[in-house]
C-alpha positions in Angstrom: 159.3 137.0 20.3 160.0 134.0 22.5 159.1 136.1 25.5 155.4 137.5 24.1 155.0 133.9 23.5 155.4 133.0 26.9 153.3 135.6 27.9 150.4 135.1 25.7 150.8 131.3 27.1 150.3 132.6 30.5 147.3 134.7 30.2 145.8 131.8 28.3 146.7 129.3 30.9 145.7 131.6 33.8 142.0 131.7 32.0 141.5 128.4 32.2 143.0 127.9 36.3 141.0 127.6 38.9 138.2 130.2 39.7 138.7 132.9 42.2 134.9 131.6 42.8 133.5 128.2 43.7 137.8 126.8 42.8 137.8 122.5 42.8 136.6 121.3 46.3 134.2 124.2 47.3 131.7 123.1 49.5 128.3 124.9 50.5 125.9 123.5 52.7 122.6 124.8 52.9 120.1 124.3 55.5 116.9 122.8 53.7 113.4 122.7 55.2 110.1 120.8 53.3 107.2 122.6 51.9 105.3 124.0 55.4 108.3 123.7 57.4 111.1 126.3 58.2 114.2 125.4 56.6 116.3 127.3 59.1 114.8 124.8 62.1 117.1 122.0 60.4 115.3 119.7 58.4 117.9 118.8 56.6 121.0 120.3 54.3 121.6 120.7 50.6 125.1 120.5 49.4 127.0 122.4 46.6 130.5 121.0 45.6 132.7 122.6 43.1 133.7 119.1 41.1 135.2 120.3 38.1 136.6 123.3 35.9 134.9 123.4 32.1 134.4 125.6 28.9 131.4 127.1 27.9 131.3 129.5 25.3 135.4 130.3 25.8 134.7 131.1 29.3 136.6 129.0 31.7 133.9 128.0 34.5 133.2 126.0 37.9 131.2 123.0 37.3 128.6 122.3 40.7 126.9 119.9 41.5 123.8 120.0 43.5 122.5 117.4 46.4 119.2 118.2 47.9 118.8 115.9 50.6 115.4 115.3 50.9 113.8 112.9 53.9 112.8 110.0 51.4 115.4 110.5 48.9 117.8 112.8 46.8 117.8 115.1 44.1 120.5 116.6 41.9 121.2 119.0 40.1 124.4 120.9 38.2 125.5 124.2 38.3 127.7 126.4 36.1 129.7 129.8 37.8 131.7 132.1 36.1 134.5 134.7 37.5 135.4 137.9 36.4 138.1 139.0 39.1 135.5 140.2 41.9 132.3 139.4 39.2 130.6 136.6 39.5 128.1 135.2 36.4 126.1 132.0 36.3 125.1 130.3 33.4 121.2 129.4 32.6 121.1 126.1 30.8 117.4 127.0 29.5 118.5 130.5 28.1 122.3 129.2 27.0 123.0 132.7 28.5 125.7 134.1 31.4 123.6 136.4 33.8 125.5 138.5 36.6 124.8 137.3 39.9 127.0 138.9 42.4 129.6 142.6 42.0 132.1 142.6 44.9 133.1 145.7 43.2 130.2 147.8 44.6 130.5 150.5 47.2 128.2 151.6 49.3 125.0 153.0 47.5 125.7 151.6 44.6 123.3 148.9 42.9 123.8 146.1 40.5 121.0 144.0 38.1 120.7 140.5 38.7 119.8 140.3 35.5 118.2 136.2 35.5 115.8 137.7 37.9 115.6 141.4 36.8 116.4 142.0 40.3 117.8 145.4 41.3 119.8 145.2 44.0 121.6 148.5 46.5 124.6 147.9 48.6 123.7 149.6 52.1 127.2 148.6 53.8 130.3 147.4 52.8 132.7 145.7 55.3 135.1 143.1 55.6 135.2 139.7 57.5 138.0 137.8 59.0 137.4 133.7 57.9 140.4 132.3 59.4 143.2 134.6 58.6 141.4 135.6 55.2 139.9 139.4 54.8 136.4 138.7 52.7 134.5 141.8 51.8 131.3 141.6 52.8 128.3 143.6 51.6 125.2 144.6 53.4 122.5 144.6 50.7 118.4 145.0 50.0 115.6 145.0 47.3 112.8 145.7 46.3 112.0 144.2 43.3 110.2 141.4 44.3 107.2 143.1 46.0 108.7 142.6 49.4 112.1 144.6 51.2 114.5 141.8 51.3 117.8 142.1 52.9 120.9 139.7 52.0 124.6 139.5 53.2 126.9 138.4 50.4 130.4 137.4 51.2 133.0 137.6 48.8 134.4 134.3 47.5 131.4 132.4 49.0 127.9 134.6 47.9 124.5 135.5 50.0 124.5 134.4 53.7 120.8 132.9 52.5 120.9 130.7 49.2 123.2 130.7 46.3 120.1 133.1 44.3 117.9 135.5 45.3 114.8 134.0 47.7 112.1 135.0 48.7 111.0 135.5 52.5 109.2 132.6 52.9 112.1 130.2 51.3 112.5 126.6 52.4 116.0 126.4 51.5 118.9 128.1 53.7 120.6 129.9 55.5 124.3 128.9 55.1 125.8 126.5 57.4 129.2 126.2 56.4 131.7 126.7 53.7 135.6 125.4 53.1 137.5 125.2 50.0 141.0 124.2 49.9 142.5 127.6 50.3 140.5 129.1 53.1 139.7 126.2 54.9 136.3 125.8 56.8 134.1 128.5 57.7 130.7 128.1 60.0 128.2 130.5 60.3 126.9 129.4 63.6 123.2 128.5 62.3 124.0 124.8 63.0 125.6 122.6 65.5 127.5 120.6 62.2 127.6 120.9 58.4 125.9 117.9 57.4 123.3 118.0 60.2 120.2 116.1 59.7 117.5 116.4 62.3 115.3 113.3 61.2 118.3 111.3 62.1 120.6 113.0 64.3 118.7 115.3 66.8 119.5 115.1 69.7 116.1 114.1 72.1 116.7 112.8 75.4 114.1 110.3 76.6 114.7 111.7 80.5 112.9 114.7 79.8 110.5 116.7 77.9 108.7 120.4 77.5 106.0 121.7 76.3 105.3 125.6 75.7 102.4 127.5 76.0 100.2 129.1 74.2 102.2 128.6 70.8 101.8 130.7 68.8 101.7 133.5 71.4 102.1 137.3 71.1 105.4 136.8 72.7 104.8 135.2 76.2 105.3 131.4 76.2 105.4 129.3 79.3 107.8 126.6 80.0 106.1 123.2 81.7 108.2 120.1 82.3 106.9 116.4 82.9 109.8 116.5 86.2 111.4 118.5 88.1 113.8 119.8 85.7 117.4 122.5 85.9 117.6 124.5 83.2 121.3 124.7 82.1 120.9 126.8 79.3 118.2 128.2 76.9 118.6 129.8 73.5 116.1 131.4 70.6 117.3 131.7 67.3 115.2 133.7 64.4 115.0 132.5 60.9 118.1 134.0 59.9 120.0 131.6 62.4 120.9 134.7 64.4 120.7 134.4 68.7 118.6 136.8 69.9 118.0 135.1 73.4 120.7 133.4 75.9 120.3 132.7 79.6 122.3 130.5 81.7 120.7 128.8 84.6 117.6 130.0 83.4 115.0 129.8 86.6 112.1 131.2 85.1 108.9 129.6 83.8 107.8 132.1 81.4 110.1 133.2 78.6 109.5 136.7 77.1 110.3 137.6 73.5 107.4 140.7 72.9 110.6 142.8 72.2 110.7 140.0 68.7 109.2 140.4 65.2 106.1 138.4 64.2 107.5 135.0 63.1 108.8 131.7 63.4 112.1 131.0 66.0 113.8 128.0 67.3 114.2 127.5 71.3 117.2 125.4 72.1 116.8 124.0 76.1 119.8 122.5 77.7 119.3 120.4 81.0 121.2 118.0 82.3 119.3 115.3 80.7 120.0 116.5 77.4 118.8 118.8 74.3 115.6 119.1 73.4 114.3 121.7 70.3 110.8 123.5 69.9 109.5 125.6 67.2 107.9 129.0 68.7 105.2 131.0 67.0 104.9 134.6 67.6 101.6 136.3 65.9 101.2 140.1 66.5 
């Protein structure tokens, strides 16, 4: 008797421990743009902390809280995630209801509801990703649903590569910069040069030299012009997505070509040896 005591006692207790998603100390931060702005050209960065574990309707949940860090001020908001081993649920405060947000248990072609947004969702790929000794699955999806083929990455234990929910193309909030909990440690996707990043206050714009590009937009042929003689160390283009798609070291040529690109917005990172210097580029097909 003693011993199904004890073990009732430890499946209760191991309810209420931390979650296998968004566990005490989580941090997420979010790239955030402003209305008519790309949020992946660093604006500035929301953050999502995990501060506490809580019951809602005898499910043991994370408890989030929400800093969007806006130019002029902040804004907050809270959060409420539930775990079901690899199934993860968040709670809408208007509807008092748990909706499924992310399955890590799909395989390829399956599909799950994301049922807040009556969002069908079909894994293409599944694979795994090494964060710093750690095997994540990792699952290649895409929709439909929402007029427009969208596709996400979702990594288990952390969520979509994008924004905590579904977004639509044209989002100002996101990608993912970072992530670190206590067990895992830090992980950064590359998108930024640091996690709390701020480029109202912390770009960095060298006074020695400047740039301009023309035409922008273009169809995919900018020129380079420089107010002095200036070597170019390095030069970079980044899409929306915060993914490279250019590099060039020593770069010696005045035009830069990127026709092979999608119609869109990119960011062009030039390195001399005066400093950094960030432009927005424009391609319209």
């Amino acid at each position: 008797m003693k011993k199904i005591f004890l073990l009732l006692f430890l499946c209760i207790c191991s309810n209420l421990s931390a979650q296998n998603f968004a566990p005490i100390g989580a941090k997420w931060y979010y790239t955030q743009g402003e209305s008519g702005i790309p949020s992946s050209f660093f604006t500035s960065y929301t953050l999502v902390e995990s501060v506490a574990d809580t019951i809602i309707q005898s499910k043991s949940c994370s408890k989030l809280k929400v800093t969007f860090n806006h130019p002029s001020n902040q804004q907050y908001q809270t959060w409420y995630m539930y775990s079901d081993s690899q199934i993860i649920y968040y709670y809408s405060i208007d509807s008092s209801q748990f909706f499924l947000l992310y399955d890590f248990t799909k395989l390829s072609g399956d599909s799950f509801l994301i049922e807040g947004y009556n969002l069908r969702v079909y894994a293409d790929s599944v694979s795994s990703i090494n964060i710093n000794g750690n095997l994540r699955k990792e699952i290649f999806t895409h929709t439909n649903s929402l007029g427009a083929d969208l596709s996400w990455i979702s990594i288990e234990g952390i969520g979509n590569r994008i924004w905590m929910f579904p977004v639509l193309d044209n989002y100002i909030t996101g990608p993912l910069r970072c992530y670190s909990d206590p067990s895992i440690g830090l992980y950064e996707t590359g998108v930024s040069f640091s996690c709390d990043w701020n480029t109202s206050t912390e770009e960095i714009n060298s006074k020695n030299f400047s740039f301009d590009i023309s035409p922008n937009p273009s169809s995919g042929i900018f020129s380079l012009s420089f107010s002095k003689p200036t070597s170019i160390k390095s030069i970079e283009v980044y899409d929306v997505l915060g993914e490279r798609i250019f590099h060039s070291e020593n770069y010696l040529n005045s035009k830069l070509n990127l026709t092979s690109q999608s119609a869109g917005i990119y960011l062009l990172q030039l390195q001399t040896e005066n400093g950094i210097e960030n432009k927005i580029l424009v391609i319209n097909k």
